[in-house]
C-alpha positions in Angstrom: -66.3 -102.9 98.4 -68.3 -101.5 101.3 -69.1 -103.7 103.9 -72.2 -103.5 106.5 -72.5 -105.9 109.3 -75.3 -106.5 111.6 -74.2 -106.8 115.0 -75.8 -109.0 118.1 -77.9 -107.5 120.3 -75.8 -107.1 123.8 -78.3 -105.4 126.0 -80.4 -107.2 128.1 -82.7 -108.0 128.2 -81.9 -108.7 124.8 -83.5 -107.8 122.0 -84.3 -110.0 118.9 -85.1 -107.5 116.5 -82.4 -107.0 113.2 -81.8 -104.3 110.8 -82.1 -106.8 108.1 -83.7 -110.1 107.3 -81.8 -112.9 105.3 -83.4 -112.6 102.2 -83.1 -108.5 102.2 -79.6 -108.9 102.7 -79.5 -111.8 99.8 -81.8 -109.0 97.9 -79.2 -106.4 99.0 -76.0 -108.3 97.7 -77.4 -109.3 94.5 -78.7 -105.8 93.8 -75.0 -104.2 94.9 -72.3 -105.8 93.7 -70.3 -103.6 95.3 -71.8 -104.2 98.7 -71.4 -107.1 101.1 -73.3 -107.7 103.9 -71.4 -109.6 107.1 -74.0 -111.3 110.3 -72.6 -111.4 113.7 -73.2 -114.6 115.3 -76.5 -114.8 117.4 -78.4 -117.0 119.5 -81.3 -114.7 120.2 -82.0 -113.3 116.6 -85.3 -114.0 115.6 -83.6 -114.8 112.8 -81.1 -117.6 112.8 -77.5 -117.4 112.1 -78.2 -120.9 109.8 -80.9 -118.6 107.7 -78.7 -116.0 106.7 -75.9 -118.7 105.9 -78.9 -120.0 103.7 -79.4 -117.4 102.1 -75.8 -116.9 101.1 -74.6 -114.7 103.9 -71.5 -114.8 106.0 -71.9 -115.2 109.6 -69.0 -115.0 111.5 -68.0 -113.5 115.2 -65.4 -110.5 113.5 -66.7 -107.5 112.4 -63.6 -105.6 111.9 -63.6 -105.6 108.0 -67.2 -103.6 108.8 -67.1 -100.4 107.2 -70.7 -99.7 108.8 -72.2 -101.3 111.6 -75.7 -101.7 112.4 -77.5 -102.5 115.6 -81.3 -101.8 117.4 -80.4 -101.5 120.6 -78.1 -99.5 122.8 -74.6 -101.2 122.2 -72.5 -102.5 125.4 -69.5 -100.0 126.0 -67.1 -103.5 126.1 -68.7 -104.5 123.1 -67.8 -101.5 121.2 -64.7 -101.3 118.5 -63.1 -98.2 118.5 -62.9 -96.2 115.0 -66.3 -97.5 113.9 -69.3 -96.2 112.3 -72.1 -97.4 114.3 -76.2 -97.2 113.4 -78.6 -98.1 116.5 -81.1 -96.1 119.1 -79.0 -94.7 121.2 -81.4 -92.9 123.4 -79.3 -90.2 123.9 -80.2 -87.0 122.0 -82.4 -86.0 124.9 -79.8 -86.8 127.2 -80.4 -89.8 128.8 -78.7 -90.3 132.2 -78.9 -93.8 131.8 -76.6 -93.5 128.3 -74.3 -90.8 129.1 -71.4 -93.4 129.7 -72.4 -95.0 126.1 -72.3 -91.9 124.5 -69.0 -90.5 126.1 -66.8 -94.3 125.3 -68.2 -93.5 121.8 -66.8 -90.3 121.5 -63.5 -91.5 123.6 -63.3 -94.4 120.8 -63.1 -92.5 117.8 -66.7 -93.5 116.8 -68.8 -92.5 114.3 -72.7 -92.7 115.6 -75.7 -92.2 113.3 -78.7 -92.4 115.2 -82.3 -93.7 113.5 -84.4 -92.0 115.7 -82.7 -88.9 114.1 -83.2 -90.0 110.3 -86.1 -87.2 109.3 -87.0 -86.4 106.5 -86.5 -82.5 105.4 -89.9 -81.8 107.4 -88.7 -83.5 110.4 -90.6 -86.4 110.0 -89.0 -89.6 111.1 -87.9 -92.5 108.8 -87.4 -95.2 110.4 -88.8 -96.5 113.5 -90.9 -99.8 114.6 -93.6 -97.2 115.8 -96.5 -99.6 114.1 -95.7 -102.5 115.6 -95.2 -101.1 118.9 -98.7 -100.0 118.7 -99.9 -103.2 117.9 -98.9 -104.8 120.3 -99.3 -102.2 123.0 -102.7 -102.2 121.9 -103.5 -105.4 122.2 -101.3 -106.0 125.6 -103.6 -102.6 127.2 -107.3 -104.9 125.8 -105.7 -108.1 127.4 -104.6 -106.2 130.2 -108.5 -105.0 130.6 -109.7 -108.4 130.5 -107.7 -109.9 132.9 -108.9 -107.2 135.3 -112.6 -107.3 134.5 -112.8 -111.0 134.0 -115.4 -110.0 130.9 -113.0 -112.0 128.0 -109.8 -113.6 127.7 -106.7 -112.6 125.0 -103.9 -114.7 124.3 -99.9 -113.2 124.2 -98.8 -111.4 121.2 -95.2 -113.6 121.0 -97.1 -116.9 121.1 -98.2 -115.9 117.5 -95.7 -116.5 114.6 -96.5 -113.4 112.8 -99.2 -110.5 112.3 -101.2 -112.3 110.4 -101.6 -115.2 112.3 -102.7 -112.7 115.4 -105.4 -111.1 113.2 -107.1 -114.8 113.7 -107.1 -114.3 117.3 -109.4 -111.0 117.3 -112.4 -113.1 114.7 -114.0 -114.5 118.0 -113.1 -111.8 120.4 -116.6 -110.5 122.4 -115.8 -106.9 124.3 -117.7 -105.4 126.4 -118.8 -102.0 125.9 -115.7 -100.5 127.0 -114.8 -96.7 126.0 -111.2 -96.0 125.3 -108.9 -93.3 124.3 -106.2 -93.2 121.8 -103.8 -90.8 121.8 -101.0 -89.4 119.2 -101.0 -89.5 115.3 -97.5 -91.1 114.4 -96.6 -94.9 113.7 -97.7 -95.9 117.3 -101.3 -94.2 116.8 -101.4 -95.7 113.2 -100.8 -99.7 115.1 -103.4 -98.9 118.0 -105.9 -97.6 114.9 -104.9 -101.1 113.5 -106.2 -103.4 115.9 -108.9 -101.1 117.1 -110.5 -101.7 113.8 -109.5 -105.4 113.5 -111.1 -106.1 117.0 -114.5 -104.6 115.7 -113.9 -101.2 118.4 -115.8 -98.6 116.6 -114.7 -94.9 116.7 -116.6 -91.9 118.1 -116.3 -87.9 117.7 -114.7 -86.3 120.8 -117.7 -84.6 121.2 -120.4 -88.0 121.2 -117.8 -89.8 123.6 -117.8 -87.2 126.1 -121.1 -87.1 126.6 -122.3 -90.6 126.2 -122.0 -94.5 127.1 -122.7 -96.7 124.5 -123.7 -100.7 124.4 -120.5 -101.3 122.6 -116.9 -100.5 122.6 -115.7 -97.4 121.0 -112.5 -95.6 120.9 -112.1 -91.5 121.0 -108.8 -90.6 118.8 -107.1 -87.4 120.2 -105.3 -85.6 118.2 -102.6 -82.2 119.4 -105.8 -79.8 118.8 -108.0 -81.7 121.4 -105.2 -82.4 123.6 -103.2 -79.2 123.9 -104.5 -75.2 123.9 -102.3 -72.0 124.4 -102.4 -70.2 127.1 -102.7 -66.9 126.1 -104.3 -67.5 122.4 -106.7 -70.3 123.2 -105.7 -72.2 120.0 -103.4 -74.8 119.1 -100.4 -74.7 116.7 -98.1 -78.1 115.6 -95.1 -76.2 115.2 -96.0 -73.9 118.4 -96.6 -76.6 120.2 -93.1 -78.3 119.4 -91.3 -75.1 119.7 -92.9 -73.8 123.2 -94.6 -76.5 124.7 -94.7 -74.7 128.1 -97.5 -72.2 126.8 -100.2 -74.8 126.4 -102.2 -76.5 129.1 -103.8 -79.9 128.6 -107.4 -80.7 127.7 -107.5 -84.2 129.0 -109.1 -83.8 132.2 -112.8 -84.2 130.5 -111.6 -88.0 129.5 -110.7 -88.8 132.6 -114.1 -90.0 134.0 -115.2 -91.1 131.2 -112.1 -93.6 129.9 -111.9 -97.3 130.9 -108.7 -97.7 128.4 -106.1 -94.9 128.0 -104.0 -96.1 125.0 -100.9 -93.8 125.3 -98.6 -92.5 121.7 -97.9 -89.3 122.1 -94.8 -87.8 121.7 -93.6 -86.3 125.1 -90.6 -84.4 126.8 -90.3 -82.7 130.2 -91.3 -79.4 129.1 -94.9 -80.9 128.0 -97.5 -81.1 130.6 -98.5 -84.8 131.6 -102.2 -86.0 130.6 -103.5 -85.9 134.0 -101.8 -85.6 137.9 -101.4 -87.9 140.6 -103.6 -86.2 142.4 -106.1 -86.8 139.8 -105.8 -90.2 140.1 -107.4 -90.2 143.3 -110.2 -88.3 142.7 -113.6 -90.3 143.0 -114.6 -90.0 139.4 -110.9 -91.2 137.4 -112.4 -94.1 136.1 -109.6 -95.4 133.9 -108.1 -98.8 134.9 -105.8 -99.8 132.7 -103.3 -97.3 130.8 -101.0 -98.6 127.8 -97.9 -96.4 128.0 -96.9 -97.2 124.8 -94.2 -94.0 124.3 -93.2 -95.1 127.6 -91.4 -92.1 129.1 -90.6 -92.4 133.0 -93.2 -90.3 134.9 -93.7 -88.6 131.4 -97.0 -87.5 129.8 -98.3 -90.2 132.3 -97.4 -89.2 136.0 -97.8 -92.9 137.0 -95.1 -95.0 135.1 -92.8 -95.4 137.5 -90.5 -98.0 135.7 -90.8 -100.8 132.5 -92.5 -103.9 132.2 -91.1 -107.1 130.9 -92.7 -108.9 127.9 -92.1 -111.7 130.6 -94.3 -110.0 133.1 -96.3 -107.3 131.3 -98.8 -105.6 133.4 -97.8 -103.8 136.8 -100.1 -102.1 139.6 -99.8 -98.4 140.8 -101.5 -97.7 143.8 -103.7 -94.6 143.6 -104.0 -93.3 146.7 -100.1 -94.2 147.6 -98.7 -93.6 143.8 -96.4 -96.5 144.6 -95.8 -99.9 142.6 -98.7 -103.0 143.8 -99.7 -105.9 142.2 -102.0 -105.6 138.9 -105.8 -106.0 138.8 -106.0 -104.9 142.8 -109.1 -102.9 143.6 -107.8 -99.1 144.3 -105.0 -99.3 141.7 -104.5 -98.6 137.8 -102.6 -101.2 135.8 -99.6 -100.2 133.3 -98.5 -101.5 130.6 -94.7 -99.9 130.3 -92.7 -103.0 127.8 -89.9 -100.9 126.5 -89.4 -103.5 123.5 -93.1 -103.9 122.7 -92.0 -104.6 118.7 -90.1 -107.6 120.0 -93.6 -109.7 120.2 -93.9 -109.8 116.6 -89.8 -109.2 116.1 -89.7 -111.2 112.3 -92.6 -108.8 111.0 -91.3 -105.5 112.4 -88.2 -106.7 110.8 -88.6 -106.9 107.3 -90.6 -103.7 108.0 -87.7 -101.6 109.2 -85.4 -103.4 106.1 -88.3 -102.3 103.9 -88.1 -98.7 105.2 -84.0 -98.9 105.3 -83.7 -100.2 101.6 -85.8 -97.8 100.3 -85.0 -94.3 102.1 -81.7 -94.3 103.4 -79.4 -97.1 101.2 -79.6 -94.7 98.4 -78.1 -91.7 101.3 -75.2 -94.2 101.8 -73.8 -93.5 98.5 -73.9 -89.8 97.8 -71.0 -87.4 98.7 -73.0 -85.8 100.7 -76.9 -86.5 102.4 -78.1 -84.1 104.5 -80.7 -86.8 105.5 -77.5 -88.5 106.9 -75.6 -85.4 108.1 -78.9 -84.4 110.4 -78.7 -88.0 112.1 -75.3 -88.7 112.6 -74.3 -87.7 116.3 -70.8 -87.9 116.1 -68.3 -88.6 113.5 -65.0 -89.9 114.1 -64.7 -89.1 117.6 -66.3 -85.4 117.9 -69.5 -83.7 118.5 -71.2 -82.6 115.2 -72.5 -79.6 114.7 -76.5 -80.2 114.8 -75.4 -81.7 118.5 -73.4 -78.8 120.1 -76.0 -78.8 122.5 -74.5 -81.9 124.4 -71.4 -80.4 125.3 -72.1 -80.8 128.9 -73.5 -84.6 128.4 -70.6 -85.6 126.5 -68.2 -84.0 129.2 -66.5 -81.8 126.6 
C-alpha cells in the first residue's frame, strides 16, 4: 500500500489551493487499489475537510503513515517531519534568500524534496504549474486596476466569483475604452492573459500596426522572445541562446513604452536578463503606461519597479515615478502594480482540479516505475543529501 497525503497549507498568508480535489482522490483510490490517499485537517482549503470525508476520504491531523506528502506552498520548518518525502514549490532552485532556512532543515531532517516547478518534460518544458489561472486572474486584476484609475468602467473581484465560468458572465457587459496593451511571454501565464483578452472582446494587433497607431478600440500587442530580446553581436534572436546566455541580448521594449496604457507582464525572468525598461525610463515624459500586471512577479525583476507583493486583500499598489518609492495607487505621477504572489488563489477550486488533472495524468504513472527520469530531474534532495542535478547549491545548502 502506498500512501499520499495532502498536507495543510502553513504559510501565510495561507493558501487555499490543493494538490487534489475530493472526487480526484475518490477517482484515485478506486482506480488504485493499492493506493490510499490521507487529507490533513483544514480550515482554509477551498475544499472542505467534510467533502473529502464525503467522498470517502480519511481526514485526520497524522500524516506519519504518509509515504509521500504533498503541499503548494512552501512548508513551515516546525511543520516539517523529518524522513519524509515532500512535493510543493519550494522556491529554492534559484536560491532564494528568503528559503535558504527551508531548504537547509530539509536536508538536516533527512528529507526527501521533489519540487513541481522542476517536473519538465524531456525538452524542459514544465508540467505542472497553475500558470493559466494566474494569468487570468492577473489579467483581469491589471483591466480592473485600469479602470479604477481612469474611472472609464468598473470590474468586479475575481474571488467573489465561484468559479471560471461564472466570471466569464462578468466580461458580457464590460464597455473598454480604447486602451492599447501589451502582453508579454508565451507559457501558461501568456496562454490565461490571451484568455480573457479574447473573452473581454480586446482584439489583437501585429507589433508592427500597434507601434505605429491608436485605434478606437482596445487591442493588445503579444510579444513574443524574438520581439523582445536581440543579440548583441548577431542581431538575431535564439530560444535556446537566449536561455543559455541571456547577458548577450539587449531588450527591444523601449518602442512600447509610449505607446502602452497596460503592460501585462509573463515572462520568464532571472537576474542575468535585462529588465523591460529602467527606472529612469519611467520618468521620461513620453512612458505612458499606468498600470503594469506583474504577473511572474519577480522582485525588481524584468520590471525595475516591483518593489514588493500585493495582497489579494489589497491588490493594487502605487510606485512613484520620479521617487521610485511605494505611494498610494491611482495618484497622478505614479504607475500602479499589480504584484499578488498567489494570483491562482481567486479561482483556487478551478485551478485545482486543473493541477489534479495535470498530476493524474503526467506524473502518477512516474510514481510507479523503478526509475523516472521525469522524477529524478525534479527531486532536489533525497533522503537527506544534495542530488546530483543540484550540486550547484552546495553553498545555499551550507554543505
Amino acid at each position: 500500500m502506498f500512501t499520499i497525503g495532502l498536507i495543510r497549507e502553513g504559510k501565510v498568508p495561507p493558501d487555499n489551493r490543493v494538490a487534489f480535489t475530493p472526487q480526484q482522490c475518490h477517482w484515485l483510490q478506486k482506480q488504485y487499489p493499492e493506493l490510499r490517499m490521507v487529507v490533513q485537517n483544514s480550515a482554509v482549503r477551498c475544499f472542505s475537510d467534510r467533502e473529502y470525508a464525503m467522498a470517502g476520504i480519511r481526514v485526520q491531523e497524522d500524516m506519519g503513515e504518509c509515504d509521500l506528502l504533498l503541499g503548494i506552498k512552501e512548508v513551515p520548518i516546525p511543520q516539517l517531519i523529518e524522513d519524509k518525502a515532500y512535493c510543493f514549490f519550494s522556491h529554492t532552485k534559484k536560491k532564494q534568500p528568503s528559503n535558504q532556512g527551508l531548504f537547509r532543515a530539509l536536508l538536516e531532517g533527512g528529507n526527501t524534496l521533489i519540487d513541481y516547478e522542476c517536473l519538465t518534460h524531456d525538452d524542459g518544458q514544465r508540467i505542472l504549474g497553475f500558470g493559466f489561472f494566474a494569468g487570468v486572474v492577473g489579467a483581469h486584476n491589471g483591466v480592473m486596476a485600469y479602470g479604477k484609475r481612469t474611472g472609464a468602467f468598473e470590474l468586479g473581484r475575481v474571488y467573489k466569483s465561484k468559479h471560471f465560468k461564472a466570471l466569464i458572465h462578468t466580461y458580457f457587459e464590460l464597455r473598454l475604452p480604447p486602451v492599447k496593451i501589451a502582453v508579454t511571454g508565451t507559457g501558461r501565464v501568456s496562454s490565461g492573459v490571451l484568455e480573457v483578452m479574447n473573452l473581454m472582446g480586446i482584439k489583437e494587433v501585429e507589433p508592427e500596426e500597434y507601434l505605429q497607431r491608436n485605434f478606437a478600440y482596445p487591442v493588445f500587442v503579444h510579444l513574443h522572445g524574438q520581439d523582445l530580446y536581440r543579440h548583441r553581436l548577431t542581431e538575431r534572436y535564439s530560444r535556446e541562446s537566449f536561455h543559455l546566455h541571456p547577458s548577450e541580448y539587449d531588450c527591444l521594449f523601449a518602442p512600447y513604452l509610449s505607446q502602452t496604457d497596460i503592460l501585462m507582464n509573463g515572462i520568464y525572468w532571472n537576474q542575468d536578463i535585462p529588465p523591460l525598461f529602467s527606472m529612469e525610463d519611467m520618468r521620461k515624459p513620453d512612458f505612458r503606461i499606468t498600470t503594469i500586471a506583474d504577473i511572474t512577479n519577480d522582485l525588481k525583476g524584468s520590471i525595475p519597479c516591483n518593489i514588493g507583493d500585493s495582497t489579494i486583500e489589497n491588490p493594487v499598489y502605487g510606485v512613484d515615478k520620479k521617487a521610485g518609492w511605494e505611494c498610494a495607487p491611482y495618484q497622478a505621477g505614479s504607475v500602479d502594480l499589480m504584484t499578488i504572489s498567489n494570483l491562482p488563489n481567486e479561482l483556487p477550486r478551478d485551478a485545482s482540479q486543473y493541477f489534479g488533472e495535470q498530476f493524474i495524468k503526467f506524473i502518477l504513472p512516474e510514481l510507479w516505475k523503478l526509475h523516472s527520469d521525469i522524477m529524478e530531474r525534479a527531486t532536489m534532495i533525497k533522503a537527506g543529501q544534495l542530488t546530483e542535478g543540484f550540486r550547484y547549491m552546495e553553498d545555499y545548502a551550507g554543505l
